[in-house]
N, C-alpha and C positions, 0 to 999 in steps of 0.2 A: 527559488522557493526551496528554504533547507525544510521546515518542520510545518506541515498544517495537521489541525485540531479538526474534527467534526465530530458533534455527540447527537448520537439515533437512538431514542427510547434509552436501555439499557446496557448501550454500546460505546465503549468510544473509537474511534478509528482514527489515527497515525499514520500521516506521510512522510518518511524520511528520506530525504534523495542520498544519492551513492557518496555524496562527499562526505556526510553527514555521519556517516556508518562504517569508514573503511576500516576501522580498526577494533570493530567485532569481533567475536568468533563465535560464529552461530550454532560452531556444533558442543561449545564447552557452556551445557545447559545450567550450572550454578555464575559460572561469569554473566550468560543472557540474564537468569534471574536476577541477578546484583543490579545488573544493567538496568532493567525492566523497573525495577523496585523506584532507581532515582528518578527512572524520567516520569514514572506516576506519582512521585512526590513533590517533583517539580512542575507538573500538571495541577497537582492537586490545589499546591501552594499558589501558581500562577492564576489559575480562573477560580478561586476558593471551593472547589469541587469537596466533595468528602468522598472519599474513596475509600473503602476498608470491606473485606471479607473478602470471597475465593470467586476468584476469576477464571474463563477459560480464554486464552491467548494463542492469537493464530497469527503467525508471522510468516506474510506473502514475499519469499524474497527474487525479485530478479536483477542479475546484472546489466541490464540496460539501467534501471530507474534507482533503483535502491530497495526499500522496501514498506507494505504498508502492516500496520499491526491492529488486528481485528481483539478487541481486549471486550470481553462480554461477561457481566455481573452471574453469576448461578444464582438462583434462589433454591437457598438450605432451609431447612424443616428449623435448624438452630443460629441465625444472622449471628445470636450474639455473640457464640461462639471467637467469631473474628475480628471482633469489637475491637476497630484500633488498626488493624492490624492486616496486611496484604497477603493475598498467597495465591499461587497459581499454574494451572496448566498448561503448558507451553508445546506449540507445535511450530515447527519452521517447515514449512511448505514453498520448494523452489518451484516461480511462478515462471511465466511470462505474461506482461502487461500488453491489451492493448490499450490504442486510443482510438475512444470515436469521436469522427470528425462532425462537426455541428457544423459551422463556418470556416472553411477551405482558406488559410490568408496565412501557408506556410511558404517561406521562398522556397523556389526550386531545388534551391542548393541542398539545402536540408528534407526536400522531397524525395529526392534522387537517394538518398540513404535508409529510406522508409523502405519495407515491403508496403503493399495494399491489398486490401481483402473489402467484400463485399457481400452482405449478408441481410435480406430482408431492407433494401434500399436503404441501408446505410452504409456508411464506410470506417473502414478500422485501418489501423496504421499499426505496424512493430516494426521497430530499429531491426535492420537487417547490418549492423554495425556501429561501433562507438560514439557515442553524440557526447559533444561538450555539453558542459552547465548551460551555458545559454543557449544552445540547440534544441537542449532538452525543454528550457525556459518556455522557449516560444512553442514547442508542441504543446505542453501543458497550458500554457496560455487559450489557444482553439481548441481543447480538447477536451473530452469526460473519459477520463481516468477506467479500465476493465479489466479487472480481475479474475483468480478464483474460477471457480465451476463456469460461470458467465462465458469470462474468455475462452475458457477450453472449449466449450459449446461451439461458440461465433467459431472459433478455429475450425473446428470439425464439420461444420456446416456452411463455412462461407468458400465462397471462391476467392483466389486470386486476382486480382486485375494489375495491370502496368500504368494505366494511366485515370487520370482523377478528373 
């Protein structure tokens, strides 16, 4: 999985895994906005979206996964203002993702390289070390994606466990 799309209300949110993005630079913020500009124009043009006026832009990044981009419309007193036209505020926020696990049908081999945590009888999984593409594949395949405040939460409140 290089890029998935999902649109919430007045949201869209951006999956890009780590191979997808190595050649960023997250901290040269007019190179991210150049960045940002094509891949909402290639968004726009791929699902015929309209896209124009001032966004706020939250960019979850961790070196396990890659990263996801929280891209949210503002509603201005004046839309017309940006009639056509994109612009936006940009934040990079170094994350750590987890996964929770729904159905357990990850080999051991790639278990073995998880931490586990467990929180209000569910379970969370973070890469306690480097996972291929397809390692990564197959977690995301059993898994729902946690982020953001959420994750830090479950982190701070869940325990540990070693085995699943």
């Amino acid at each position: 999985m290089n890029v998935k799309l999902t649109l919430q209300n007045n949201e869209i949110i951006i999956y890009l895994n780590k191979t997808y993005i190595k050649n960023i630079d997250f901290q040269n913020k007019k190179t991210l906005e150049n960045y940002l500009n094509k891949l909402l124009n290639k968004i726009k043009n791929k699902y015929e979206l309209y896209i124009s006026g001032y966004y706020d832009v939250k960019i979850y990044l961790s070196e396990e996964y890659g990263i996801i981009i929280n891209i949210e419309k503002e509603n201005l007193d004046y839309p017309e203002y940006f009639a056509g036209e994109i612009d936006m505020n940009i934040s990079v926020i170094e994350d750590r993702f987890l996964y929770e696990v729904e159905n357990i049908d990850i080999p051991k081999s790639i278990l073995k390289k998880l931490e586990k945590y467990k929180f209000l009888d569910k379970i969370y999984l973070r890469p306690k070390e480097n996972l291929s593409d397809i390692e990564l594949g197959v977690i995301l395949e059993n898994t729902k994606l946690i982020y953001g405040e959420k994750a830090k939460q479950i982190l701070a409140k869940s325990r540990k466990i070693e085995v699943i």
